[in-house]
C-alpha positions in Angstrom: -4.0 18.0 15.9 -0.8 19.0 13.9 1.6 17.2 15.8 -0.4 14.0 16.0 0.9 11.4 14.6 -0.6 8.8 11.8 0.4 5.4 11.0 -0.4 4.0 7.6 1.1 1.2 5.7 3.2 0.6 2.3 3.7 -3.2 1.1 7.1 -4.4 0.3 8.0 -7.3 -2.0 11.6 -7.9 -1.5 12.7 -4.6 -2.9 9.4 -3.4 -4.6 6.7 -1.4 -3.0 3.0 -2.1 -4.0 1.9 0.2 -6.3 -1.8 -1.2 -7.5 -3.5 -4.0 -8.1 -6.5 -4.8 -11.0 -8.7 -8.4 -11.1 -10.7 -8.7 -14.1 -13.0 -11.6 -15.5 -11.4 -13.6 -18.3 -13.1 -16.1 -19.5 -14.8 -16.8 -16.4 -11.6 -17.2 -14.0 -11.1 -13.8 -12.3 -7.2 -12.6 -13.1 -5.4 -10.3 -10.5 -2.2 -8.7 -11.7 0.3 -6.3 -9.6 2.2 -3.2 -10.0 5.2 -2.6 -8.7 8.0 -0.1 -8.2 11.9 0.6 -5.9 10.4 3.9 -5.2 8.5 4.8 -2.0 7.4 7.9 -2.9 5.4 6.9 -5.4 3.8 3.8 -4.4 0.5 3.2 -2.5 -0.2 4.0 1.0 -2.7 2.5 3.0 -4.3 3.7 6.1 -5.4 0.6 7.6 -3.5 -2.3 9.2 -6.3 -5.1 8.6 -6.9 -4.2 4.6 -2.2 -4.0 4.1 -2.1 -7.3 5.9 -4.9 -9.0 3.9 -2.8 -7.2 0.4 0.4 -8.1 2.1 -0.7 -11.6 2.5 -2.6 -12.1 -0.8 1.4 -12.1 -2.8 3.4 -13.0 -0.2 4.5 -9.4 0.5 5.2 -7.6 4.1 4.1 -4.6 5.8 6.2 -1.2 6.3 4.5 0.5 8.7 5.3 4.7 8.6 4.5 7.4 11.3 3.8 10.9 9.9 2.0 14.2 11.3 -1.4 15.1 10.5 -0.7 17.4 7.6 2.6 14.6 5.9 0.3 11.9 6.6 -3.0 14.2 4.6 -0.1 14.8 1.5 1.3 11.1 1.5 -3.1 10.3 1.1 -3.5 12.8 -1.6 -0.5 11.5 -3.8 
């Protein structure tokens, strides 16, 4: 299983990797906002394509799709 590889997904927006994202209630209207950063090793990593696509879609972003072995794709997770 060491050598197997793992696909899992960053978001780009132009030069920006998703980093997080918070929606809260104010005053009745839910707010979302977006964190950002130009550096892939610390933004978030998700694991499936369906739940990056629906992220991806919700700001207008894309999809980065990255293959790693079992134990890279278990440290990229734990970040």
């Amino acid at each position: 299983m060491p050598n197997k590889e793992y696909q899992y997904y960053f978001i780009k927006l132009g030069n920006l990797y998703y980093v997080k994202n918070s929606c809260r209630n104010v005053k009745k209207k839910e707010m979302s906002s977006y964190e950002f950063t130009n550096d892939e090793s610390v933004a978030f990593s998700l694991d499936k394509e369906s739940i990056a696509k629906q992220t991806a879609d919700e700001y207008g972003g894309r999809i980065v799709v990255r293959n790693a072995t079992f134990e890279d794709y278990i440290k990229q997770v734990e970040r």
